[in-house]
mmCIF entry with sequence, helices, sheets and N, C-alpha, C, O atoms, coordinates in Angstrom:
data_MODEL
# 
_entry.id   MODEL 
# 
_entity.id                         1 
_entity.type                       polymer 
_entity.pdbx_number_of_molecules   1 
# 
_entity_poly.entity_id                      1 
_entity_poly.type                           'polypeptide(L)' 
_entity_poly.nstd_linkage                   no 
_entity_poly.nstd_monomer                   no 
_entity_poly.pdbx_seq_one_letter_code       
;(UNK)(UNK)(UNK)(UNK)(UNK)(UNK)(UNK)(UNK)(UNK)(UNK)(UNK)(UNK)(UNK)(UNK)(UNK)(UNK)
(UNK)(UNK)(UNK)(UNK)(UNK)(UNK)(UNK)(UNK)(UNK)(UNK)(UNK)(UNK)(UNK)(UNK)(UNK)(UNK)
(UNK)(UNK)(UNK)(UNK)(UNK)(UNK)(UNK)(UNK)(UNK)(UNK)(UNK)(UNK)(UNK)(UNK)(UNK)(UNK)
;
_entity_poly.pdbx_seq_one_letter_code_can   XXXXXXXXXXXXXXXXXXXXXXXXXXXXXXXXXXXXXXXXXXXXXXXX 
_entity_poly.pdbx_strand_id                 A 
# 
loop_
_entity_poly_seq.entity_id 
_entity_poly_seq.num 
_entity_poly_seq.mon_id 
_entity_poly_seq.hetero 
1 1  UNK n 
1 2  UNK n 
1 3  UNK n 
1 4  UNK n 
1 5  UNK n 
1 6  UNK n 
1 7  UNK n 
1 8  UNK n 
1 9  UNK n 
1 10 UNK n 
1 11 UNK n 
1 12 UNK n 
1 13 UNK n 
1 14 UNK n 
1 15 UNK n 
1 16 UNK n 
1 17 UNK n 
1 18 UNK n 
1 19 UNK n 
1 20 UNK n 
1 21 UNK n 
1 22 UNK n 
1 23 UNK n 
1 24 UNK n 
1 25 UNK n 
1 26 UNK n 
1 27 UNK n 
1 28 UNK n 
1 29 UNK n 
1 30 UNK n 
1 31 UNK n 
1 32 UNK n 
1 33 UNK n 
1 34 UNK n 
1 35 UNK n 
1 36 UNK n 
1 37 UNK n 
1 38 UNK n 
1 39 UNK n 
1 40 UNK n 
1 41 UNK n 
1 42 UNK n 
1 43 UNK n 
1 44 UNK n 
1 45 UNK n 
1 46 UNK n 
1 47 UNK n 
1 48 UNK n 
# 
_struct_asym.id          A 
_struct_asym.entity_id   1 
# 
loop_
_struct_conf.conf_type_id 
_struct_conf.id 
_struct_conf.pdbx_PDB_helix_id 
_struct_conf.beg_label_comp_id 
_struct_conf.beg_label_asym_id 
_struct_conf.beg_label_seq_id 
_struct_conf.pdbx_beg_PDB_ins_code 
_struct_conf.end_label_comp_id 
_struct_conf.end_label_asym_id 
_struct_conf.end_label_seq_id 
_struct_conf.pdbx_end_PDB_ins_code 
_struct_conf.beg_auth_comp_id 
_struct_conf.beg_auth_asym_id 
_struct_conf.beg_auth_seq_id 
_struct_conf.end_auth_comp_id 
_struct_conf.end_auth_asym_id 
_struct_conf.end_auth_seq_id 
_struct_conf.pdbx_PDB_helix_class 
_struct_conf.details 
_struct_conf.pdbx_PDB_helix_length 
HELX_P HELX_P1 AA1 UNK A 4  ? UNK A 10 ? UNK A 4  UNK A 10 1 ? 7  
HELX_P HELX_P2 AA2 UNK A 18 ? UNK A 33 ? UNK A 18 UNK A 33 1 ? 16 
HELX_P HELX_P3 AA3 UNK A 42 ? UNK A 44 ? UNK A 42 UNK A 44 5 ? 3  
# 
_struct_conf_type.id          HELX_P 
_struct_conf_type.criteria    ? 
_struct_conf_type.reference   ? 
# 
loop_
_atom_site.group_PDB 
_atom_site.id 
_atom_site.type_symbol 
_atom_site.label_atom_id 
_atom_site.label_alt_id 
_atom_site.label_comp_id 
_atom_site.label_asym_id 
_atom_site.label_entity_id 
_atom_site.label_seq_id 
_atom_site.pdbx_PDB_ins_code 
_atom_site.Cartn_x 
_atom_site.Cartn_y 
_atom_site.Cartn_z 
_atom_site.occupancy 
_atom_site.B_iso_or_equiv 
_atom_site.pdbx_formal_charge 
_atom_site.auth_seq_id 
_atom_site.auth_comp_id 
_atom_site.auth_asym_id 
_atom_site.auth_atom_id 
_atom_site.pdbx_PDB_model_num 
ATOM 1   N N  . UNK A 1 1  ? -6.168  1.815   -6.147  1.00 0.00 ? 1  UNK A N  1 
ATOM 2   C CA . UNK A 1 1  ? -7.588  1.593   -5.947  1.00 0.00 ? 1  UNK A CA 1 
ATOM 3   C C  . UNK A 1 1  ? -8.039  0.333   -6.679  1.00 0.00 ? 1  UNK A C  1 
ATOM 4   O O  . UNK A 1 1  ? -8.738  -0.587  -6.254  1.00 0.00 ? 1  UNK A O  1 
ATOM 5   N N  . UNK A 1 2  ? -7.557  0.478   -7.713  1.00 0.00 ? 2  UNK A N  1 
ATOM 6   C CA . UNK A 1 2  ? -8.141  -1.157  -8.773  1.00 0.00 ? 2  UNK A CA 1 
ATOM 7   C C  . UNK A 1 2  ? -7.396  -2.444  -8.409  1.00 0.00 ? 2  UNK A C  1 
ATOM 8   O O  . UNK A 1 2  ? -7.651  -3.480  -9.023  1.00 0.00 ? 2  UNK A O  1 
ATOM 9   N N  . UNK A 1 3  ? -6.573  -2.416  -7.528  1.00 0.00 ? 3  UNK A N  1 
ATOM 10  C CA . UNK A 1 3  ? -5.752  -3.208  -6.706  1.00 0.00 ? 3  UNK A CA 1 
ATOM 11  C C  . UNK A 1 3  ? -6.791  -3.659  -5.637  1.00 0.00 ? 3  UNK A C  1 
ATOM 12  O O  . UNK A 1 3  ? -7.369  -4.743  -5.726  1.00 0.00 ? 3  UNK A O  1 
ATOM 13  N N  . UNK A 1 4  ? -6.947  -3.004  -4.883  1.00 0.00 ? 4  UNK A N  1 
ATOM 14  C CA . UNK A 1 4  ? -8.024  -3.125  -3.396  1.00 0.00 ? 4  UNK A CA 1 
ATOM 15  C C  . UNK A 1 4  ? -9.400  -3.544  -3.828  1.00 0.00 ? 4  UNK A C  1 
ATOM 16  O O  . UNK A 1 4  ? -10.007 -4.363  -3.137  1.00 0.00 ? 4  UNK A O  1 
ATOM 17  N N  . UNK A 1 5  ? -10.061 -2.936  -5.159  1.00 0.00 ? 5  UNK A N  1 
ATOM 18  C CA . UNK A 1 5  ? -10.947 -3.656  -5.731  1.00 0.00 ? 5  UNK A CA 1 
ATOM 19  C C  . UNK A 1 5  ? -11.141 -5.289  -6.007  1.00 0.00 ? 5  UNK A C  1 
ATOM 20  O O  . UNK A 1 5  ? -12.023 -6.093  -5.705  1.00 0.00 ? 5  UNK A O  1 
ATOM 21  N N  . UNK A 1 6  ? -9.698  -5.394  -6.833  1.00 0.00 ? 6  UNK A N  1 
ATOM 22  C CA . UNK A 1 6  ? -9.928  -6.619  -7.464  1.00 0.00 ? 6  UNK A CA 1 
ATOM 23  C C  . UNK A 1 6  ? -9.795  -7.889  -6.071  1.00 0.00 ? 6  UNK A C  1 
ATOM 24  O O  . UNK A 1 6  ? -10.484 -8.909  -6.076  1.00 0.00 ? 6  UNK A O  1 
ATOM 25  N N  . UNK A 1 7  ? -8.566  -7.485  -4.719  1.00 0.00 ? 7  UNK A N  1 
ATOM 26  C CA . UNK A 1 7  ? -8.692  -7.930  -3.947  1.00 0.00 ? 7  UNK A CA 1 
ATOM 27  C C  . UNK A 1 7  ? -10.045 -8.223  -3.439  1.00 0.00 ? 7  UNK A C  1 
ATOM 28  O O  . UNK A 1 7  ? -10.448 -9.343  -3.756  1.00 0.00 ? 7  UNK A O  1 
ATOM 29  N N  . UNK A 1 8  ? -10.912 -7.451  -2.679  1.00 0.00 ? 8  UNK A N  1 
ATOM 30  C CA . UNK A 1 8  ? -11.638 -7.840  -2.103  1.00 0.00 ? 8  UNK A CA 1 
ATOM 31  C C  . UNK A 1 8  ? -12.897 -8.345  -3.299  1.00 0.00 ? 8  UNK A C  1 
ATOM 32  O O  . UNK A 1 8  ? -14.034 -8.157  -2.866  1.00 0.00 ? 8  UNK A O  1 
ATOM 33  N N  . UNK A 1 9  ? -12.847 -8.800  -4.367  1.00 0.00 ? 9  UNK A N  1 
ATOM 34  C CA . UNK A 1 9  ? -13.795 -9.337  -5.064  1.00 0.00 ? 9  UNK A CA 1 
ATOM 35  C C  . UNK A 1 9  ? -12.840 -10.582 -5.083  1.00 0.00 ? 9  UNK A C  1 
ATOM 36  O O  . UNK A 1 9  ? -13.488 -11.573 -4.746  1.00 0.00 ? 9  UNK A O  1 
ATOM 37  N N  . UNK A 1 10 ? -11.776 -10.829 -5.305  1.00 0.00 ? 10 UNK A N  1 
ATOM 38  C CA . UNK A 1 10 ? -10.886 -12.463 -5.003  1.00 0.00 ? 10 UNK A CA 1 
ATOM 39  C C  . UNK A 1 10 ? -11.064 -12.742 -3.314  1.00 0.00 ? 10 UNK A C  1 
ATOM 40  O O  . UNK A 1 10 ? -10.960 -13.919 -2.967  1.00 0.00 ? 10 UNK A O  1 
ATOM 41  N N  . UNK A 1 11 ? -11.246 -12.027 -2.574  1.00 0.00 ? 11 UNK A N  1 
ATOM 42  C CA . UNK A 1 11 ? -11.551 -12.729 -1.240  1.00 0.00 ? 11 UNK A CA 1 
ATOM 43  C C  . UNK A 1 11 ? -12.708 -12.762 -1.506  1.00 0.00 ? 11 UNK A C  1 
ATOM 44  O O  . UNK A 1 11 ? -12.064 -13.800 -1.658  1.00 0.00 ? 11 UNK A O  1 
ATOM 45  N N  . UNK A 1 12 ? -13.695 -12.745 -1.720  1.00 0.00 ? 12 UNK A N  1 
ATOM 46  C CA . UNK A 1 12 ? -15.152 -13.065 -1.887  1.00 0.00 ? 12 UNK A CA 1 
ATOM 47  C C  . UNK A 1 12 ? -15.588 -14.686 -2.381  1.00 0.00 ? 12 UNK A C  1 
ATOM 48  O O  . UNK A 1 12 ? -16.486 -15.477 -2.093  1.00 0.00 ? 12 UNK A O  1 
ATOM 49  N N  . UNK A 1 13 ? -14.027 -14.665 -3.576  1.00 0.00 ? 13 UNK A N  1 
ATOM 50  C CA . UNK A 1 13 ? -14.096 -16.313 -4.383  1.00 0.00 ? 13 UNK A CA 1 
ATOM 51  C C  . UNK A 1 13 ? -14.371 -16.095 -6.005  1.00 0.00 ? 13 UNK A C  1 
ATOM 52  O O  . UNK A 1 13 ? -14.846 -17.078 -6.574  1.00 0.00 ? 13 UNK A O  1 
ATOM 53  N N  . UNK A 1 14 ? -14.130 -14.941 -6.793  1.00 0.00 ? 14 UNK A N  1 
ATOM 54  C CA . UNK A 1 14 ? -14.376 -14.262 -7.681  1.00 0.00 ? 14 UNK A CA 1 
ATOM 55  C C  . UNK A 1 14 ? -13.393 -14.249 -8.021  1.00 0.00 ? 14 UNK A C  1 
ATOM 56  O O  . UNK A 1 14 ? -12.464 -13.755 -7.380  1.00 0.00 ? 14 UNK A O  1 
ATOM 57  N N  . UNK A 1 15 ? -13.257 -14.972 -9.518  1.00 0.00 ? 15 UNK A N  1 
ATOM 58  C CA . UNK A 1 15 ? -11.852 -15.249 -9.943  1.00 0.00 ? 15 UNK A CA 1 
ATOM 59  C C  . UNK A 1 15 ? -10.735 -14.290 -10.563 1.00 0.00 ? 15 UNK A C  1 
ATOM 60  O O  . UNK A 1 15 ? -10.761 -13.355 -11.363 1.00 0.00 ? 15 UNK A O  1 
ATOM 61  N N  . UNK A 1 16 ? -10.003 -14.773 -10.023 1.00 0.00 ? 16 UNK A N  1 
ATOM 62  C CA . UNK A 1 16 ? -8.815  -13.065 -10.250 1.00 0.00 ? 16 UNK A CA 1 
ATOM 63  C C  . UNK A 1 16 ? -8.869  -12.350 -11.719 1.00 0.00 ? 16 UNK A C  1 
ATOM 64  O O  . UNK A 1 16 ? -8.716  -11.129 -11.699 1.00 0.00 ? 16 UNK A O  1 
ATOM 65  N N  . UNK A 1 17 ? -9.100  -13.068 -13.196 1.00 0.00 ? 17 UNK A N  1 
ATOM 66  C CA . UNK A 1 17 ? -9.194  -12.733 -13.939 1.00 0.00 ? 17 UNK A CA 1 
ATOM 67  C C  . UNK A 1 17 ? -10.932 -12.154 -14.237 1.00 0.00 ? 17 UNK A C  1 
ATOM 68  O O  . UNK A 1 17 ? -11.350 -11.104 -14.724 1.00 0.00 ? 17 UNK A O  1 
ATOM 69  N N  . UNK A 1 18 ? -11.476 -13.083 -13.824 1.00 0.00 ? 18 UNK A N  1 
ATOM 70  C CA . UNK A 1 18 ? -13.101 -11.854 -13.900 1.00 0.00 ? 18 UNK A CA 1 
ATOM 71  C C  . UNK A 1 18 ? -13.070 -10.428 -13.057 1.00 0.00 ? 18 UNK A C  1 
ATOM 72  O O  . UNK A 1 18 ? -13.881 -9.523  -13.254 1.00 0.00 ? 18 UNK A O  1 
ATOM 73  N N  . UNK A 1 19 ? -12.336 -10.394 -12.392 1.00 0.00 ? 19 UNK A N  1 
ATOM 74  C CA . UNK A 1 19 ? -12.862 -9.709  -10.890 1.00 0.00 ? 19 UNK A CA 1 
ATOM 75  C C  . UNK A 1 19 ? -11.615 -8.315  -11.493 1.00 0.00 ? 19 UNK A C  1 
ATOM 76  O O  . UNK A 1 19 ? -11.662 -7.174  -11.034 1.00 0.00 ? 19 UNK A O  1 
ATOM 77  N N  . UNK A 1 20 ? -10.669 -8.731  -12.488 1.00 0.00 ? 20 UNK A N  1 
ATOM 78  C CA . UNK A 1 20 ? -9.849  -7.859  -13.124 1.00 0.00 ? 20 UNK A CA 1 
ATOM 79  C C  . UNK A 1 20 ? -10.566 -7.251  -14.553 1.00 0.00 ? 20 UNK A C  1 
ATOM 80  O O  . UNK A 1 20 ? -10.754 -6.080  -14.882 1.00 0.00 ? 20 UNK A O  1 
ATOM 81  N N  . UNK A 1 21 ? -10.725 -7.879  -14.906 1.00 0.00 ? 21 UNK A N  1 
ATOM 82  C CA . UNK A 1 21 ? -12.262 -7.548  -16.248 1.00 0.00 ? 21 UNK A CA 1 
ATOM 83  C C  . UNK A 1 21 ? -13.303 -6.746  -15.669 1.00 0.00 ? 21 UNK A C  1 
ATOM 84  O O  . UNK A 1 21 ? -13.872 -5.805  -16.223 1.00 0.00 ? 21 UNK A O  1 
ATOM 85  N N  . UNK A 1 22 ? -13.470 -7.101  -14.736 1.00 0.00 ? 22 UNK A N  1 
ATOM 86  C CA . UNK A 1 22 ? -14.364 -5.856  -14.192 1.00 0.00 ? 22 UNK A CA 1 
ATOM 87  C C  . UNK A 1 22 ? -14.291 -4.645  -13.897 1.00 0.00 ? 22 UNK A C  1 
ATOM 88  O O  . UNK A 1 22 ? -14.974 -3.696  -14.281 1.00 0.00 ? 22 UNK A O  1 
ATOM 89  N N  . UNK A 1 23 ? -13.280 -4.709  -13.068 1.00 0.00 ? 23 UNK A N  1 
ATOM 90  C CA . UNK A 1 23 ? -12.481 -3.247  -13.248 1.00 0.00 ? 23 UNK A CA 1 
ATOM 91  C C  . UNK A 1 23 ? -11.971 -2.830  -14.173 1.00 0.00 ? 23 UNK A C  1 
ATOM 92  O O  . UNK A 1 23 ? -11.870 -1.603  -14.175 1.00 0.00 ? 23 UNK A O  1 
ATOM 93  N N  . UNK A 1 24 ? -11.420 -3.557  -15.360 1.00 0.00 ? 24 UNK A N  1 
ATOM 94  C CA . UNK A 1 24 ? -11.225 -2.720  -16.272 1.00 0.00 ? 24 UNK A CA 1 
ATOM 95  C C  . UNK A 1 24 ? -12.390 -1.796  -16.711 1.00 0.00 ? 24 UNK A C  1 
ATOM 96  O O  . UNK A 1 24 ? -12.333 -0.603  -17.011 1.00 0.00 ? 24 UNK A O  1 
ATOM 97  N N  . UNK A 1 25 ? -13.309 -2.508  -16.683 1.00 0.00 ? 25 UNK A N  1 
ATOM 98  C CA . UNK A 1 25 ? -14.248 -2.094  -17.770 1.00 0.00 ? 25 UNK A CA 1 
ATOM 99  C C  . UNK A 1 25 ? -14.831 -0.935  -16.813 1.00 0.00 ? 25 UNK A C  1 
ATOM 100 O O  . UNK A 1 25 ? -15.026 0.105   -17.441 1.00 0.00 ? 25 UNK A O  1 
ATOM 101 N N  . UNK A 1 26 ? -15.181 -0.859  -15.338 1.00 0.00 ? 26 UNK A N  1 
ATOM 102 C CA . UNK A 1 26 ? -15.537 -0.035  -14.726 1.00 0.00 ? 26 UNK A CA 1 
ATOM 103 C C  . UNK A 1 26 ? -14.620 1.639   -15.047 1.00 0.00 ? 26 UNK A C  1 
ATOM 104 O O  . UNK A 1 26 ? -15.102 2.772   -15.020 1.00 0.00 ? 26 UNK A O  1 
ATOM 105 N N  . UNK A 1 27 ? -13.085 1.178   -15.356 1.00 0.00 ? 27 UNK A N  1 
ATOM 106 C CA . UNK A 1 27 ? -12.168 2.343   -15.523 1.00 0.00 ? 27 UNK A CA 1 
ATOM 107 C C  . UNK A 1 27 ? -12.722 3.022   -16.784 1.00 0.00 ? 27 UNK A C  1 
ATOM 108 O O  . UNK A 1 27 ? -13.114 4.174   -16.966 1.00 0.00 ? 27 UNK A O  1 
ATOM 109 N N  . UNK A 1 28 ? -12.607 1.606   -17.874 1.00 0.00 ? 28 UNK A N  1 
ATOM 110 C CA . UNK A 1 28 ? -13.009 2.320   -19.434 1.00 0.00 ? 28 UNK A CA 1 
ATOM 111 C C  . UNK A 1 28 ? -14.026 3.157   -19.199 1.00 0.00 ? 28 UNK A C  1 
ATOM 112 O O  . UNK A 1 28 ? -13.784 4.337   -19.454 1.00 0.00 ? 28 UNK A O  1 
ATOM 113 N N  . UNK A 1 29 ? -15.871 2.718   -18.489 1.00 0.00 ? 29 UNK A N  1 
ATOM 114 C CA . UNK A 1 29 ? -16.808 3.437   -18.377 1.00 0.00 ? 29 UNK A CA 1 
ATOM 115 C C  . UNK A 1 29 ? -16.874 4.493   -17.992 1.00 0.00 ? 29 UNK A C  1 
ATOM 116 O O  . UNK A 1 29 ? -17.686 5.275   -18.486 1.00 0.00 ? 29 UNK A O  1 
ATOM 117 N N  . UNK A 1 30 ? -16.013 4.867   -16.954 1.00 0.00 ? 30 UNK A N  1 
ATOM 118 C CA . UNK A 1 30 ? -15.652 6.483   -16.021 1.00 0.00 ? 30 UNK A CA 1 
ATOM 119 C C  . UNK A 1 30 ? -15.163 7.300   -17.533 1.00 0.00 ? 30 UNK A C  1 
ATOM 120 O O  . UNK A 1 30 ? -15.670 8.310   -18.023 1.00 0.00 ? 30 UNK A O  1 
ATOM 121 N N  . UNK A 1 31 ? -14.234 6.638   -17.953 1.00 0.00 ? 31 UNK A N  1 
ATOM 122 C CA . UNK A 1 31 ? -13.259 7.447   -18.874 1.00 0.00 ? 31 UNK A CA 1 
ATOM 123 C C  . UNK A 1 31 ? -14.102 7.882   -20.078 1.00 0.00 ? 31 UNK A C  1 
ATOM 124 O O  . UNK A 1 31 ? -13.912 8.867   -20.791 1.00 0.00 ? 31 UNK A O  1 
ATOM 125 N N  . UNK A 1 32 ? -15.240 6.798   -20.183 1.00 0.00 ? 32 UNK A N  1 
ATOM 126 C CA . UNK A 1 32 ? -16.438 7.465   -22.016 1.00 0.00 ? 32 UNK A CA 1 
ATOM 127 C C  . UNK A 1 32 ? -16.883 8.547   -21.197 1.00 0.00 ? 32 UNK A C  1 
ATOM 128 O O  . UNK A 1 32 ? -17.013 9.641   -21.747 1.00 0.00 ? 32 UNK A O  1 
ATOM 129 N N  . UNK A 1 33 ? -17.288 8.372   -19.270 1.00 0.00 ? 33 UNK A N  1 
ATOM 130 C CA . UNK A 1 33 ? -18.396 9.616   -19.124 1.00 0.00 ? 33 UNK A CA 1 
ATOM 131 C C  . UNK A 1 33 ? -17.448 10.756  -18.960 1.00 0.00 ? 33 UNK A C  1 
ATOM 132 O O  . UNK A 1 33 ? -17.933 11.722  -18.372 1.00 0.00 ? 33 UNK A O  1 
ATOM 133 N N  . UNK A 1 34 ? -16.449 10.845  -19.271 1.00 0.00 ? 34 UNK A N  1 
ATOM 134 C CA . UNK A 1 34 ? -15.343 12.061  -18.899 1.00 0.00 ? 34 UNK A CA 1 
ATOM 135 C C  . UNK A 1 34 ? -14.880 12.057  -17.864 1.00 0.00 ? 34 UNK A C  1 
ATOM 136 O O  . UNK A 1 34 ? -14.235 13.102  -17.773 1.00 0.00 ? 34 UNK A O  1 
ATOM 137 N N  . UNK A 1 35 ? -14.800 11.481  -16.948 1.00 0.00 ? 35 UNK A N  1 
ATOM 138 C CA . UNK A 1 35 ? -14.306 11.014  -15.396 1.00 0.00 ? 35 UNK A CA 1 
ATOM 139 C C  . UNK A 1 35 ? -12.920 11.124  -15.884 1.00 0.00 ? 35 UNK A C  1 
ATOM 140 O O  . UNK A 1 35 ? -12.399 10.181  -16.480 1.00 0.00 ? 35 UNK A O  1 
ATOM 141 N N  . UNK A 1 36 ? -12.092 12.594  -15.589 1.00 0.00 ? 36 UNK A N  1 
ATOM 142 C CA . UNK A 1 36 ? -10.200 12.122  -15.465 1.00 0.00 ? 36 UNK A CA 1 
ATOM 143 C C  . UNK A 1 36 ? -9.639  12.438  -14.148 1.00 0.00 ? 36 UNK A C  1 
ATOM 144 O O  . UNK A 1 36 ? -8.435  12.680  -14.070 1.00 0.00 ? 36 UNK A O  1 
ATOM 145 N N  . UNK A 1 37 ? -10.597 12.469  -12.803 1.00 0.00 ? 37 UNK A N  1 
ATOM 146 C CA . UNK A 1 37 ? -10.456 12.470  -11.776 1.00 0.00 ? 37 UNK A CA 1 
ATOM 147 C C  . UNK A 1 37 ? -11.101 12.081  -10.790 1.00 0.00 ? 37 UNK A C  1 
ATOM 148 O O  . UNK A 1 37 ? -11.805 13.017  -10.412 1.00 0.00 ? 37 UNK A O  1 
ATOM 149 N N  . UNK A 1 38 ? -11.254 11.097  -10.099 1.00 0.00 ? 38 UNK A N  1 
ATOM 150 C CA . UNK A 1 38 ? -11.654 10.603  -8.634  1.00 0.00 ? 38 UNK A CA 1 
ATOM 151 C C  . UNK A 1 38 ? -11.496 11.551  -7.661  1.00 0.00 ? 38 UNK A C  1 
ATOM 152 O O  . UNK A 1 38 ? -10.397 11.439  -7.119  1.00 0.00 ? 38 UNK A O  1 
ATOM 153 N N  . UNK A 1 39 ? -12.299 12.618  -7.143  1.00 0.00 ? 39 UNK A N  1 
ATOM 154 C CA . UNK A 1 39 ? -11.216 12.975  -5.709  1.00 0.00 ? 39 UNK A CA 1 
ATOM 155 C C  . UNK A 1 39 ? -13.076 13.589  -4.787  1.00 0.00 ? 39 UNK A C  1 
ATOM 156 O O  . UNK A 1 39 ? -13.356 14.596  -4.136  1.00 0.00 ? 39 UNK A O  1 
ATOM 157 N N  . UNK A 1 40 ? -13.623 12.786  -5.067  1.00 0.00 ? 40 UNK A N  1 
ATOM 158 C CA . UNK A 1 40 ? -14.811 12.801  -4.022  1.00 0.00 ? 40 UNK A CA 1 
ATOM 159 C C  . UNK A 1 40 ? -14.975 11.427  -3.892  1.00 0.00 ? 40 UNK A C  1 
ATOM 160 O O  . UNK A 1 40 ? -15.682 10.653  -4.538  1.00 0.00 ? 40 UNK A O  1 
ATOM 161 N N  . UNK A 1 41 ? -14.128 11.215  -2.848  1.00 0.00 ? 41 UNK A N  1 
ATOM 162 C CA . UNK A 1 41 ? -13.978 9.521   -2.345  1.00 0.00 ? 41 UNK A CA 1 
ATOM 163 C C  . UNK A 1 41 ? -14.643 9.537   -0.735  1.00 0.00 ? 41 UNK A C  1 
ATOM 164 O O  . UNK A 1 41 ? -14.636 10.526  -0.003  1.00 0.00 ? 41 UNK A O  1 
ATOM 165 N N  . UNK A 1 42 ? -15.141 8.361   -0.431  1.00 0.00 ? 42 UNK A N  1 
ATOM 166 C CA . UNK A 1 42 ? -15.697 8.058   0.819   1.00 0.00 ? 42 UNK A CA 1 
ATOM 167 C C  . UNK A 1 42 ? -14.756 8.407   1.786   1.00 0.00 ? 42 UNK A C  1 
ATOM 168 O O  . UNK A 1 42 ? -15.182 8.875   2.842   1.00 0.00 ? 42 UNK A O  1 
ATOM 169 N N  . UNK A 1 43 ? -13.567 8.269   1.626   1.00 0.00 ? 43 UNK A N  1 
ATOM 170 C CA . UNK A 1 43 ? -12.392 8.487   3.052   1.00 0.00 ? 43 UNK A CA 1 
ATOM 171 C C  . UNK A 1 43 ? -11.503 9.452   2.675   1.00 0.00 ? 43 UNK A C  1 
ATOM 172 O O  . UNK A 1 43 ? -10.331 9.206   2.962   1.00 0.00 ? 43 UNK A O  1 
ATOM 173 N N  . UNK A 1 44 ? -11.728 10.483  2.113   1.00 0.00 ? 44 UNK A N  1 
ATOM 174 C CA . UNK A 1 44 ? -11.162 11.312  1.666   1.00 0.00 ? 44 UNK A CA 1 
ATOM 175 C C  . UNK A 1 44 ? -11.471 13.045  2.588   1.00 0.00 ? 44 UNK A C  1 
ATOM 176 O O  . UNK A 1 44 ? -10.836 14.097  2.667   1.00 0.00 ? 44 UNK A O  1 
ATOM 177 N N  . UNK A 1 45 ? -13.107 12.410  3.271   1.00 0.00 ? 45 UNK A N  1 
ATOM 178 C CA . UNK A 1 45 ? -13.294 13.520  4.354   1.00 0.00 ? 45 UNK A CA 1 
ATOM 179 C C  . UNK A 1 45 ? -14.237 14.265  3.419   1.00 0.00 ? 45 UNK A C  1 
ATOM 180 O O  . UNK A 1 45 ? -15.134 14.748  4.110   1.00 0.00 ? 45 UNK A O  1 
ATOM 181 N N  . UNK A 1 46 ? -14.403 14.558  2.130   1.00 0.00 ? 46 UNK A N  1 
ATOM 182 C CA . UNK A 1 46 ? -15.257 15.519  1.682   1.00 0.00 ? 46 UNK A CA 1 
ATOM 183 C C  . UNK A 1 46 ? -17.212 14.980  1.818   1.00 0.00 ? 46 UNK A C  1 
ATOM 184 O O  . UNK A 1 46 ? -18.262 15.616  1.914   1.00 0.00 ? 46 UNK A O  1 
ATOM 185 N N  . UNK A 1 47 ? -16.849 13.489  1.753   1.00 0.00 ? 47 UNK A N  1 
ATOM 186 C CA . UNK A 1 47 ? -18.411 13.071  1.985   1.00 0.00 ? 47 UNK A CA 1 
ATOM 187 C C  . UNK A 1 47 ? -19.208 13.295  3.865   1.00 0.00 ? 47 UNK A C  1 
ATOM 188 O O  . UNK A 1 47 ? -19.830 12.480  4.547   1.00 0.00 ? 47 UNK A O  1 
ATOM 189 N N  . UNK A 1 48 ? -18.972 14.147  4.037   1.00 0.00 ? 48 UNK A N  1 
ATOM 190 C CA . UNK A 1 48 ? -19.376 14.432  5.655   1.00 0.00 ? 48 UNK A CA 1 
ATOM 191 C C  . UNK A 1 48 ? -20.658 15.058  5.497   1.00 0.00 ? 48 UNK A C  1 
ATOM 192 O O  . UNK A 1 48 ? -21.292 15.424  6.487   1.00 0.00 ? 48 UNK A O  1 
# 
């Protein structure tokens, strides 16, 4: 997922190392609010 992120923020023109800083920090933030699982994702079928 933080792969496909950082991609489509480098196709945008968002430099590979900001656009990787970002996601980090998006991971760290999940992880202070207790987030140790993703699994209500848009294509995952449960958002219907």
């Amino acid at each position: 997922m933080a792969e496909i992120e950082i991609k489509a923020m480098t196709n945008i023109g968002i430099p590979e190392d900001i656009a990787t800083g970002w996601v980090i920090k998006a991971l760290e933030d999940l992880k202070i609010l207790g987030v140790k699982y993703i699994t209500n994702i848009p294509w995952n079928g449960l958002n219907k």
